[in-house]
DOBADREN-801687 format. One record per residue (C-alpha): residue in one letter; x negated, y, z negated. Coordinates in steps of 0.5 Angstrom, whole numbers. Each point is the difference from the previous one (the first is absolute). Example, Ala and Ser with C-alpha at 12.3 -4.5 7.8 and 13.67 -1.06 7.14 Angstrom:
BEGIN
+------+-------+-------+-------+
! kedo !    px !    py !    pz !
+------+-------+-------+-------+
!    A !   -25 !    -9 !   -16 !
!    S !    -2 !     7 !     2 !
+------+-------+-------+-------+
This chain:
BEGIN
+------+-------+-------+-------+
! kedo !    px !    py !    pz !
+------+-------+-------+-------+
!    X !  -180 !   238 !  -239 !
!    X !    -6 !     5 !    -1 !
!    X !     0 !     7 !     2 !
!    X !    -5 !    -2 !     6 !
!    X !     4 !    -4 !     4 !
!    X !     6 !     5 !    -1 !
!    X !    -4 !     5 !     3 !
!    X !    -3 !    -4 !     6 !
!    X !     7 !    -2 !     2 !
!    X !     2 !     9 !    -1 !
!    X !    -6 !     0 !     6 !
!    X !     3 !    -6 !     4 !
!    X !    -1 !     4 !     7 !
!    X !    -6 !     1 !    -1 !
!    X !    -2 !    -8 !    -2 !
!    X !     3 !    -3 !     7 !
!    X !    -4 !     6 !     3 !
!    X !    -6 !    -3 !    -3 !
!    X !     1 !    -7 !     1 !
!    X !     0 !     1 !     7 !
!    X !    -6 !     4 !     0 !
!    X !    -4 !    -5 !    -4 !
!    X !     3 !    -6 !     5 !
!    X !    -3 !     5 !     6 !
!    X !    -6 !     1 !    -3 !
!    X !    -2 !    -8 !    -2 !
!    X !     2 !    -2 !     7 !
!    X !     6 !    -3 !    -2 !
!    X !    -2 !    -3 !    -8 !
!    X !     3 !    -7 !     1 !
!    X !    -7 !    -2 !     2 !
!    X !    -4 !     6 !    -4 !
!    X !    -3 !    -5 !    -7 !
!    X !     3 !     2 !    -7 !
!    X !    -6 !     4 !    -2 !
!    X !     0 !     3 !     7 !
!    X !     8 !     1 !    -1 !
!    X !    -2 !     3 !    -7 !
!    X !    -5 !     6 !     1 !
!    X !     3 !     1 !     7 !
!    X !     6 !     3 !    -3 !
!    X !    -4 !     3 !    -7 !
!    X !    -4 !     5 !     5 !
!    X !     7 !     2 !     4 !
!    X !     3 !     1 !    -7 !
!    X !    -5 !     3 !    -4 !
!    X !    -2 !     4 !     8 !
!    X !     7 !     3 !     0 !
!    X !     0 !     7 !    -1 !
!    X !     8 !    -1 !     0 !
!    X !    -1 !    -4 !    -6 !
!    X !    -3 !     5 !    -5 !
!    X !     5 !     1 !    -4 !
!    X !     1 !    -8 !    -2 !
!    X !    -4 !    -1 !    -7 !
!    X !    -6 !    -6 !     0 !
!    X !     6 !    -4 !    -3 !
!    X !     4 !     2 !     6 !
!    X !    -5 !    -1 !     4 !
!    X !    -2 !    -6 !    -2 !
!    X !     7 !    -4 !     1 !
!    X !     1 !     3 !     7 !
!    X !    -6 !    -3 !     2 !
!    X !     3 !    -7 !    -4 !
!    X !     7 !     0 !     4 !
!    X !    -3 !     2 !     6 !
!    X !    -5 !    -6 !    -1 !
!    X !     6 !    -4 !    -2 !
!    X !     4 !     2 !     6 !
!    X !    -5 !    -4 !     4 !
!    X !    -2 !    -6 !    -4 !
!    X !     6 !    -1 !    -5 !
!    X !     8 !     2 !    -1 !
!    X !    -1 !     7 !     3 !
!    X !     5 !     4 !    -4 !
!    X !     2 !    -6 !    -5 !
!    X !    -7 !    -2 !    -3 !
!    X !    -1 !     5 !    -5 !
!    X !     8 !    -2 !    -2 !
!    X !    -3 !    -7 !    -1 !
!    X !    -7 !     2 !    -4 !
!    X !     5 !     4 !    -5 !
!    X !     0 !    -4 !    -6 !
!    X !     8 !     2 !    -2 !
!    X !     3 !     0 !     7 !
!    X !     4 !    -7 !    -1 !
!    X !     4 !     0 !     7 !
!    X !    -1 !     4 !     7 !
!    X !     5 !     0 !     4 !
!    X !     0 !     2 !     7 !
!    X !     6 !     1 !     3 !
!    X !    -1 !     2 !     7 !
!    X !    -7 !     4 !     2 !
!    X !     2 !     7 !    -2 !
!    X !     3 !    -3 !    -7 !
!    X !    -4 !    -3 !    -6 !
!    X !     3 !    -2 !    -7 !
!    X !    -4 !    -2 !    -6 !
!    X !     1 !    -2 !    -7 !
!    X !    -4 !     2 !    -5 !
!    X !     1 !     0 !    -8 !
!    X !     7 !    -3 !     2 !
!    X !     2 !     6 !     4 !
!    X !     2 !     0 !     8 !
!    X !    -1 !     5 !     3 !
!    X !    -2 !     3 !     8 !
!    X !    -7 !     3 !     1 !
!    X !    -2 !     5 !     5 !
!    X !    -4 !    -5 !     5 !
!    X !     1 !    -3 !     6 !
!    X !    -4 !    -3 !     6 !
!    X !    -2 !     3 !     6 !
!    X !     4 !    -5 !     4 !
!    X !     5 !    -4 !     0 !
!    X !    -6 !    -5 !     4 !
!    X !    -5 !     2 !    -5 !
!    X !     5 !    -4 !    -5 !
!    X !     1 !    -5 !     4 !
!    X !    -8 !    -1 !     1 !
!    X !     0 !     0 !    -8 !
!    X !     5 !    -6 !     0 !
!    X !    -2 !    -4 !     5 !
!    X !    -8 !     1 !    -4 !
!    X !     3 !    -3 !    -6 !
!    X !     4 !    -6 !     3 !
!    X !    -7 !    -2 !     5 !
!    X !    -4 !     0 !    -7 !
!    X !     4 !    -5 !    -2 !
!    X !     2 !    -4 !     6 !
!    X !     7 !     2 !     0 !
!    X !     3 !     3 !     6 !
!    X !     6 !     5 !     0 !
!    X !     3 !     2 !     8 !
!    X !     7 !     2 !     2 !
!    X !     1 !    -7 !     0 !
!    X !    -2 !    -3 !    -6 !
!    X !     1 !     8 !    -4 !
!    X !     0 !    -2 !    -8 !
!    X !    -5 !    -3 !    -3 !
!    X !    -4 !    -1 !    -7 !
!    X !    -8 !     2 !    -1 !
!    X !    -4 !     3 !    -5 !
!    X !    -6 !     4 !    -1 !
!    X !    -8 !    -1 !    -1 !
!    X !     2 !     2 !    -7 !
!    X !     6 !    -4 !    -1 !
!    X !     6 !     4 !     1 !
!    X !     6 !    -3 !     3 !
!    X !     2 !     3 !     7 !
!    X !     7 !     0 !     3 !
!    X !     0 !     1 !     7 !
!    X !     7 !     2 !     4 !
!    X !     0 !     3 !     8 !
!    X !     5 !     2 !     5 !
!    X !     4 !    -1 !     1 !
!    X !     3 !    -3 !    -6 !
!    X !    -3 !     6 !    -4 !
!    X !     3 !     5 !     4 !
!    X !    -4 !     7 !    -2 !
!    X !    -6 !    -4 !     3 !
!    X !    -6 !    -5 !    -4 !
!    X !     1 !    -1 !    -7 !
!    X !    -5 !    -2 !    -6 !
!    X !     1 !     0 !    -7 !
!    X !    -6 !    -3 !    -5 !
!    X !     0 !    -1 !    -6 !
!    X !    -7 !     0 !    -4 !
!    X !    -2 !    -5 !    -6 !
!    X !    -5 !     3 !    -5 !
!    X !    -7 !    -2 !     2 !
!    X !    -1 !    -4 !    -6 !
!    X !     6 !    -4 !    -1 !
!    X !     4 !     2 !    -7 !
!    X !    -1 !    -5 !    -6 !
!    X !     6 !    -2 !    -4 !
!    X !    -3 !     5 !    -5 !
!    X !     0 !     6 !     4 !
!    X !     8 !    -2 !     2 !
!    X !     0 !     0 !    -7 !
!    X !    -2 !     6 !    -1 !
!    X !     4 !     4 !     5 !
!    X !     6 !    -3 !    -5 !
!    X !     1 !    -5 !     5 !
!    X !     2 !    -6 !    -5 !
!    X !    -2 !    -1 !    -7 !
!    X !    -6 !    -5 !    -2 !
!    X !     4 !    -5 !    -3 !
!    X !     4 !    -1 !     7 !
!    X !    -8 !     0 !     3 !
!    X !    -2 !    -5 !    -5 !
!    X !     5 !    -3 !     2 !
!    X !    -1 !    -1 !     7 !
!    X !    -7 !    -1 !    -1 !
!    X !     1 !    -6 !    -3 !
!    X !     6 !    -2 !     4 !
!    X !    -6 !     0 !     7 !
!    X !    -5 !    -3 !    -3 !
!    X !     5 !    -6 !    -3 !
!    X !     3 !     0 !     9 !
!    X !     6 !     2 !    -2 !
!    X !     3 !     2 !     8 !
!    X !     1 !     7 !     0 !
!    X !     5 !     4 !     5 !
!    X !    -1 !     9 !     0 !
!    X !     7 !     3 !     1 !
!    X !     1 !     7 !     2 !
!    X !     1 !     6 !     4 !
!    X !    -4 !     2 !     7 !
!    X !    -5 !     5 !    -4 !
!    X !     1 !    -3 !    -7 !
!    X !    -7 !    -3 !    -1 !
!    X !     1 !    -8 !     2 !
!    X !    -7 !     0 !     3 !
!    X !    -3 !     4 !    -6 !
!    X !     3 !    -5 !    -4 !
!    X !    -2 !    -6 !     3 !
!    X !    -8 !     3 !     0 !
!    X !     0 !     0 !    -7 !
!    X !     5 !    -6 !    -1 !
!    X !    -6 !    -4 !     4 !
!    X !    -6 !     2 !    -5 !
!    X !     3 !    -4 !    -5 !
!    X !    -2 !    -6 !     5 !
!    X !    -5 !    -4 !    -3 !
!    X !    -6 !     1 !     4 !
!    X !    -2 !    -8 !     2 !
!    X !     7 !    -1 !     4 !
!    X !     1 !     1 !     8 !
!    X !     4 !     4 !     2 !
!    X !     3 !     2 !     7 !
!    X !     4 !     6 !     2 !
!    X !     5 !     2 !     4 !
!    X !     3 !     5 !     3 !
!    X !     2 !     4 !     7 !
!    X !    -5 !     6 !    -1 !
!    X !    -6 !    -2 !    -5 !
!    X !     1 !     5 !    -7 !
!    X !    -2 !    -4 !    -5 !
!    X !    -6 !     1 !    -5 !
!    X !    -1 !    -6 !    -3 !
!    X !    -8 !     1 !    -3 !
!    X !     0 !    -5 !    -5 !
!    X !     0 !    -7 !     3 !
!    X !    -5 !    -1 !     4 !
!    X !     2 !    -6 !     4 !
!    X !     5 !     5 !     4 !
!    X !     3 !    -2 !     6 !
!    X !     5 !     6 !     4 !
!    X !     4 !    -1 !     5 !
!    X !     3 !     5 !     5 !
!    X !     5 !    -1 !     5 !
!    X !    -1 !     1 !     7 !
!    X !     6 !     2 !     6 !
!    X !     1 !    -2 !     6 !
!    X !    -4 !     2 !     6 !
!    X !     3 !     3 !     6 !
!    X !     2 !    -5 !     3 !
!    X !     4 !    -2 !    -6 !
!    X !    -5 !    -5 !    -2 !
!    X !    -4 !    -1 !    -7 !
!    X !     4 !     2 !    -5 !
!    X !    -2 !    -2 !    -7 !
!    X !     6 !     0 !    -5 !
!    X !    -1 !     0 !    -7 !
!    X !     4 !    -6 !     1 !
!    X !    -6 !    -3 !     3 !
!    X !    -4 !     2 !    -5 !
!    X !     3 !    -3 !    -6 !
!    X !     0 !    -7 !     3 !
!    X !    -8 !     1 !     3 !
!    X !    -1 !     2 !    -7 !
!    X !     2 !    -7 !    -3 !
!    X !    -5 !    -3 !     3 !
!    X !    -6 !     5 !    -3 !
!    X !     0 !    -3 !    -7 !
!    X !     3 !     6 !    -4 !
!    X !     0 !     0 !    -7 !
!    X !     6 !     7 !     2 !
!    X !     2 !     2 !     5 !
!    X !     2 !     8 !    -1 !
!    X !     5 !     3 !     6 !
!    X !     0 !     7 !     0 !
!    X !     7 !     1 !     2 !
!    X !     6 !    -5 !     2 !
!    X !     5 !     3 !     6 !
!    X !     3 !    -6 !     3 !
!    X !     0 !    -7 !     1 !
!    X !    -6 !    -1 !    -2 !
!    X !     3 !     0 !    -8 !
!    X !     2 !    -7 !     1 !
!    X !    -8 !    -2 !     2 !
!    X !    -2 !     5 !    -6 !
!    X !     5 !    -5 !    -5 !
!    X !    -2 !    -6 !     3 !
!    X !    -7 !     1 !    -2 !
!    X !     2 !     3 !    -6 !
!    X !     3 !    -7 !    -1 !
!    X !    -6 !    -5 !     2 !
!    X !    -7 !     2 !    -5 !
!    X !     0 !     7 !     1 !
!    X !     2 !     3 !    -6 !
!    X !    -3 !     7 !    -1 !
!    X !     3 !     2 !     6 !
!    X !     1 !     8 !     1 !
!    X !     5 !     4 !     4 !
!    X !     4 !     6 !     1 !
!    X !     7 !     2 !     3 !
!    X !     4 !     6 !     2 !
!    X !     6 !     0 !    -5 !
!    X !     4 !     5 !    -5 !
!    X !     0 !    -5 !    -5 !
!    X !    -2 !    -7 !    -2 !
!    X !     8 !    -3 !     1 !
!    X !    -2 !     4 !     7 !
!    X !    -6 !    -3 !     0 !
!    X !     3 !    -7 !     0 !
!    X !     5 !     1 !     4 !
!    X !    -5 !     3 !     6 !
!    X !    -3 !    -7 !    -1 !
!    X !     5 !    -3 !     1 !
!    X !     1 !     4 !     6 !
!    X !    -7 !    -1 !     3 !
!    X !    -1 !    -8 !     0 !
!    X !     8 !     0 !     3 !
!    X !    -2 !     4 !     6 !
!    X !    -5 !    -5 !     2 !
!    X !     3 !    -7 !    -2 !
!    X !     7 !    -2 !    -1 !
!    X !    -1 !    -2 !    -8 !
!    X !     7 !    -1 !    -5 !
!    X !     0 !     6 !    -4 !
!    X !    -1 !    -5 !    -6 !
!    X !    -7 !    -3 !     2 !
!    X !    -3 !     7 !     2 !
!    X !     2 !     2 !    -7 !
!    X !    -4 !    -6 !    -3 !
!    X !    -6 !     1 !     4 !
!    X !     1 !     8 !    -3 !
!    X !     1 !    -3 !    -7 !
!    X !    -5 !    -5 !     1 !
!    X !    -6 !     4 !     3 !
!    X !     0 !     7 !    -4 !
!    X !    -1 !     0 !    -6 !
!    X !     0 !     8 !    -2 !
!    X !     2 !     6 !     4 !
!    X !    -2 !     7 !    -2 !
!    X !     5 !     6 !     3 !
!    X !    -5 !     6 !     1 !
!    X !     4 !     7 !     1 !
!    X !    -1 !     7 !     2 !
!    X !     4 !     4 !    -4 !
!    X !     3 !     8 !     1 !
!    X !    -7 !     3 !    -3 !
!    X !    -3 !    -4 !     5 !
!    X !    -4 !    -4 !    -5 !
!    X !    -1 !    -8 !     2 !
!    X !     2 !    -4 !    -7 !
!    X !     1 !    -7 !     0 !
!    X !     8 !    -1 !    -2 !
!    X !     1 !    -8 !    -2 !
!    X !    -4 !    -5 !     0 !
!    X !     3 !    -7 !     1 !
!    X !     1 !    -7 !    -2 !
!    X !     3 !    -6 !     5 !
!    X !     2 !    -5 !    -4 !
!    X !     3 !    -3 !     5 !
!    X !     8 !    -2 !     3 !
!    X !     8 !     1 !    -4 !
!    X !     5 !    -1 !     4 !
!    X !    -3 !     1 !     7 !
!    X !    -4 !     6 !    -2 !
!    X !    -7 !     3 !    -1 !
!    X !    -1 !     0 !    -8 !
!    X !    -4 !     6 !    -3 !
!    X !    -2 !     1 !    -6 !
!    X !    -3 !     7 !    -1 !
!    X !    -6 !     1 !    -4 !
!    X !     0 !     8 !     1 !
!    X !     4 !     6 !     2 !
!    X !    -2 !     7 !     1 !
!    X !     4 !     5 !    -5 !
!    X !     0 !     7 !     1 !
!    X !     0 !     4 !    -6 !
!    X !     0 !     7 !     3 !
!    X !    -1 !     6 !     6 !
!    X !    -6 !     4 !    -2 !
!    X !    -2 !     6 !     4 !
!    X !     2 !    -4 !     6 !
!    X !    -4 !    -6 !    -3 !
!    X !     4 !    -7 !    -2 !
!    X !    -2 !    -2 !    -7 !
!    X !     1 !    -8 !     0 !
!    X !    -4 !    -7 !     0 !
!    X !     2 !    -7 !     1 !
!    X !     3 !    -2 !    -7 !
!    X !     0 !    -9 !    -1 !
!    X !     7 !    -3 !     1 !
!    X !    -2 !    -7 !     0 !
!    X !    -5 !    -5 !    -2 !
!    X !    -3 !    -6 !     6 !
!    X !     2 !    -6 !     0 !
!    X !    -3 !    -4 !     5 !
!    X !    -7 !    -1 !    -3 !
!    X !    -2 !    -6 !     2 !
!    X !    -5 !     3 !     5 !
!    X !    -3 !     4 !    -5 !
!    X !    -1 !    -6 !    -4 !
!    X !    -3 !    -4 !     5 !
!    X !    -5 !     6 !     2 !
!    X !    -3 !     0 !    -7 !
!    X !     3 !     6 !    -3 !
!    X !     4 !    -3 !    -6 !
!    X !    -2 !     3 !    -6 !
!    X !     0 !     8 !     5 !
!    X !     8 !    -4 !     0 !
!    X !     1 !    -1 !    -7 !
!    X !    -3 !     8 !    -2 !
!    X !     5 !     2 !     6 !
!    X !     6 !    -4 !    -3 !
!    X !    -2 !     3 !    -8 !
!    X !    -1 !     7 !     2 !
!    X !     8 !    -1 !     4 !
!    X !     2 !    -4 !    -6 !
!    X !    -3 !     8 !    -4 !
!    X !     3 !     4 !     5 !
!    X !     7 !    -3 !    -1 !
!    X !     0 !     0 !    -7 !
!    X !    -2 !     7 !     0 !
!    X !     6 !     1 !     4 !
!    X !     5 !    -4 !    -3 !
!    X !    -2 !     5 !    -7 !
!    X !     1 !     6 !     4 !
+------+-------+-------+-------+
């Protein structure tokens, strides 16, 4: 956080005097224009006699946060504009929480009101077409930058309105980048490059705030840029900006008189009929799962999905879970759909240092004795703790079997360089 905001919010009194002399001053700024809005609180700010110990820097924010409490996030935009927080989290409206580097921790901020809050809100969710009241109090939106927004009220949140929002890089990170934060090594992204573009179904697994959505971003730029494809999701997130013929779809909730709920569910099946090359889901949570297998399972291969779970056995097992929470299956054919359906699964951790590393990647190669068979190809090592920083990277654990989607895409002579080099690896190994 700069120097500047911290010595804004030292003077807070005085911000809430001032934003209630600027509100008088425009006759109640809803209807002044941005520019009018805009000069209007430069001359009271630069006229202030009060302000004259604030630098031209000073100055210059306060003019900003005080445009920004009429025009944006009141409080929260500077937090949004900061290029390292990662999350806010808005306990009540006397208590926020943000992320930044991988540290929580609570800042010296709050709203005028618990009303003020509330306005903010319910801004947000208009600009989406959602609506959250006492009794509809939950609900997912997002930003005009993207960032994802959960919104809990009384009285099911019991301080007072809650939101958190978590914030996407403007640009969506490349599997180099990912790469370079020591994420996975270029083998594995190689890997999996091939694995995309060869439409091999591949489910993300992981943590809340372990990087699913991040990987899938990248994941999908290995798409080739002549398919179609259609996203799913609850909250549009994703950053597909390689493939042209994109279609994304957002799921809609019922109204107030509970009518007109659009269901991931819905989507799934209106998509059938759209003629995709992949269908990618942002997230699966529910019975929607079995739609998600099903089209897995008829022409939509290259699929991508992600999932809340510790490990990819846990993985499964939610799965499993979520088809049997929307229809009354054997547990033998929903394992069969999952075998037959998913080709990869990638596990995505948050460890101790705070970094998010990739920490297996999977094969499915289909059932033994009623069970999800895996063939691990990666798994993550950790070699040491260094000043507070854990030293380790994805080590290769097993070789693909499953290649007939690679020869049918055309990478048949990329599969034979990858079979030598594992053949290499191996017998570098066995000498050692």
């Amino acid at each position: 956080m700069t120097d500047h905001l911290w010595s804004i919010t030292d003077r807070e009194e005085r911000f809430q005097m001032l934003r209630r002399e600027v509100r008088a001053s425009l006759d109640m700024t809803s209807s002044a224009e941005d520019e009018e809005l805009w000069q209007g609180i430069e001359r009271k700010v630069l006229g202030d006699s009060g302000l004259e110990d604030l630098t031209s820097g000073e100055r210059h924010v306060l003019v900003r946060r005080l445009y920004d409490s009429f025009r944006g996030l009141d409080i929260l935009q500077p937090l949004v504009d900061h290029p390292d927080i990662t999350e806010i989290m808005i306990n009540s409206h006397q208590e926020i929480f943000v992320e930044q580097e991988g540290e929580v921790r609570q800042i010296p901020l709050h709203f005028e009101s618990r009303e003020r809050l509330e306005d903010i809100i319910q801004m947000i969710v208009s600009g989406v077409n959602r609506i959250v009241n006492e009794s509809s109090p939950i609900v997912d939106a997002r930003l005009k930058d993207g960032s994802r927004v959960n919104i809990v009220l009384p009285p099911i949140a019991l301080k007072g309105p809650t939101m958190t929002i978590r914030k996407f890089p403007s640009e969506p990170m490349k599997m180099s980048d990912l790469i370079e934060k020591g994420a996975l090594h270029e083998e594995a992204a190689v890997l999996l490059q091939q694995l995309v573009r060869s439409k091999y179904n591949i489910f993300i697994g992981g943590g809340t705030g372990s990087g699913k959505t991040t990987f899938l971003n990248a994941l999908s730029q290995f798409i080739p840029a002549d398919e179609r494809i259609i996203t799913i999701e609850d909250s549009a997130e994703l950053q597909i900006v390689t493939v042209p013929n994109l279609v994304s779809l957002e799921t809609r909730n019922a109204n107030t008189e509970g009518k007109g709920l659009i269901s991931i569910r819905d989507l799934i099946k209106s998509s059938l009929r759209m003629r995709p090359n992949r269908i990618v889901i942002g997230e699966v949570r529910g019975a929607e799962a079995l739609d998600m297998l099903q089209a897995m399972n008829t022409g939509h291969d290259g699929s991508l999905s992600t999932g809340h779970a510790n490990t990819i056995s846990d993985m499964i097992s939610r799965l499993e879970t979520m088809v049997l929470s929307g229809a009354e299956l054997p547990i033998t054919v929903v394992r069969q759909q999952i075998s037959s359906a998913i080709d990869i699964f990638v596990h995505l951790s948050r460890l101790r240092d705070r970094s998010r590393r990739v920490t297996e990647i999977s094969e499915v190669t289909g059932l033994h004795h009623g069970e999800v068979l895996l063939n691990p190809l990666f798994r993550f090592q950790e070699q040491e703790e260094r000043e507070g920083r854990i030293i380790g990277g994805l080590i290769r654990v097993g070789s693909l079997k499953k290649v007939d989607k690679i020869q049918m895409a055309g990478l048949g002579e990329w599969l034979e360089k990858y079979i030598e080099q594992i053949a290499v690896q191996t017998g570098q190994e066995d000498k050692r």
